[in-house]
C-alpha positions in Angstrom: -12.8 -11.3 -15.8 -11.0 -7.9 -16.9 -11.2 -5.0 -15.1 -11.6 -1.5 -16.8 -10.0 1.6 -14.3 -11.0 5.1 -15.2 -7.6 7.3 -14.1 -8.9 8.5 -11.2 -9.1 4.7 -10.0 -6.4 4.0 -10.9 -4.6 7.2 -9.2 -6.8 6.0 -5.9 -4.4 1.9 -6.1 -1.6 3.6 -6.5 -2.3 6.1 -3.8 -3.5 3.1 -1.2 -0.5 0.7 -2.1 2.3 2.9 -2.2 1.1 5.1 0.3 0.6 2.0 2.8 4.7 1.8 1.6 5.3 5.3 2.7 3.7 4.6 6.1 6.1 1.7 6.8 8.9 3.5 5.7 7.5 6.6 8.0 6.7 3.9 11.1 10.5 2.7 10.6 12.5 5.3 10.3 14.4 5.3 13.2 15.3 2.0 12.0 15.9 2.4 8.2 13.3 4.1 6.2 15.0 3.7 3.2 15.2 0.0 3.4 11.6 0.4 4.2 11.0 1.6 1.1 12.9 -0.3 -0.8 12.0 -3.5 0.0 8.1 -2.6 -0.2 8.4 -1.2 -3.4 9.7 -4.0 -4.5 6.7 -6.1 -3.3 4.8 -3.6 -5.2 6.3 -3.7 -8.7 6.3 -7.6 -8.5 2.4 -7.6 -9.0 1.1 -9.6 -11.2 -2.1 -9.3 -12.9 -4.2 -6.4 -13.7 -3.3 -4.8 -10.2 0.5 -5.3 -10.9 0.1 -3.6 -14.2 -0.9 -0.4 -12.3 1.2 -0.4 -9.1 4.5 -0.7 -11.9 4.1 3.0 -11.6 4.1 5.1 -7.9 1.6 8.2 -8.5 2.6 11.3 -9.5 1.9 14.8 -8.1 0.3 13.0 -5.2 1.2 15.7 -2.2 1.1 12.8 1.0 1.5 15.8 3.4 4.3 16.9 6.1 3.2 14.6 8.9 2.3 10.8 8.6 -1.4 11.8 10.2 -2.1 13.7 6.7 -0.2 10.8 5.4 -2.7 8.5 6.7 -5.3 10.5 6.4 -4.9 9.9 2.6 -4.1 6.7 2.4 -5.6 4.4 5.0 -9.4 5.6 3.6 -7.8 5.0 -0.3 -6.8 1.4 0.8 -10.5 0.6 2.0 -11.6 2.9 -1.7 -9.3 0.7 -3.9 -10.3 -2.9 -2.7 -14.1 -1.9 -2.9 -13.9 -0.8 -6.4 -12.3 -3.7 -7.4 -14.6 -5.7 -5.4 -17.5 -4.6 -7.8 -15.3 -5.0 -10.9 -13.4 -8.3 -10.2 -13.6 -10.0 -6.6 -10.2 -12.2 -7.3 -8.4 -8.7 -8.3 -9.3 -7.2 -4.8 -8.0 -10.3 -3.3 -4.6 -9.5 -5.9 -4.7 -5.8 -4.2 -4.8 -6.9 -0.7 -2.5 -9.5 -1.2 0.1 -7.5 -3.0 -0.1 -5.0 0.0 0.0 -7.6 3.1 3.1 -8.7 1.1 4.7 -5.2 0.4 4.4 -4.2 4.1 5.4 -7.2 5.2 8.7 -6.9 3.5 8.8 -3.1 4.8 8.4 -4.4 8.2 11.4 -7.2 7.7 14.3 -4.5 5.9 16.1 -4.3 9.4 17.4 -7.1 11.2 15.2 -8.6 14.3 11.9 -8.4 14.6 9.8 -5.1 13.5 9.5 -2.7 16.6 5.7 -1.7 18.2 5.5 1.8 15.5 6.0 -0.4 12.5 3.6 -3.9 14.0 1.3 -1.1 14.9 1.4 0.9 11.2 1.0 -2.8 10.0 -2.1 -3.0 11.6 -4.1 0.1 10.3 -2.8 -0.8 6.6 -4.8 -4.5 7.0 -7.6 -2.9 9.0 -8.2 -0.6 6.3 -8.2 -2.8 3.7 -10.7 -5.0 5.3 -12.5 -2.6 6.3 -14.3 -3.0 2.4 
């Protein structure tokens, strides 16, 4: 099955899977939050599929706020958005979505050496508990 995103879907995966990036990065930065990044970004634009061909791309003009409680106020509800609208369109996509997320925060929690303190397991968390929250 093919999906068909209108921009402002398409806007709403990027915002949920990079966001969900941003917050890991944010949870770890006394660690390294740019290895954080890195390393979940690279999750991200290893997508395959109709969700990897949007997340190639991190959204632009997206303002994520100066705290990571706006941060997450925008993208923990997006995450739960994204993988109910591809839900209705394609159920195996939304699996691709959530997926490609567990993965990307998963390697954000595993950029520093040892095992990812209590901010980031916690962050972790409310990124899976949003997206099964569709």
């Amino acid at each position: 099955m093919s999906i068909t995103l209108t921009d402002q879907e398409t806007l709403t995966l990027r915002l949920a899977a990079w966001g969900a990036v941003s917050l890991m990065s944010a949870a770890g930065a006394a660690v390294s939050s740019h290895k954080a990044a890195t390393h979940g970004s690279l999750a991200l634009t290893s997508a395959t599929g109709p969700v990897g061909h949007v997340l190639t791309k991190a959204p632009k003009g997206v303002k994520y706020g100066k705290t990571v409680a706006e941060l997450a106020d925008q993208v923990l509800p997006a995450l739960t958005t994204a993988v109910n609208l591809l839900r209705r369109q394609d159920p195996a996509e939304a699996d691709n979505f959530r997926r490609t997320v567990i993965v990307a925060i998963e390697a954000s929690a595993r950029s520093h050496q040892g095992e990812p303190g209590p901010t980031m397991t916690e962050m972790a968390r409310k990124i899976t508990e949003a997206l099964d929250a569709a």
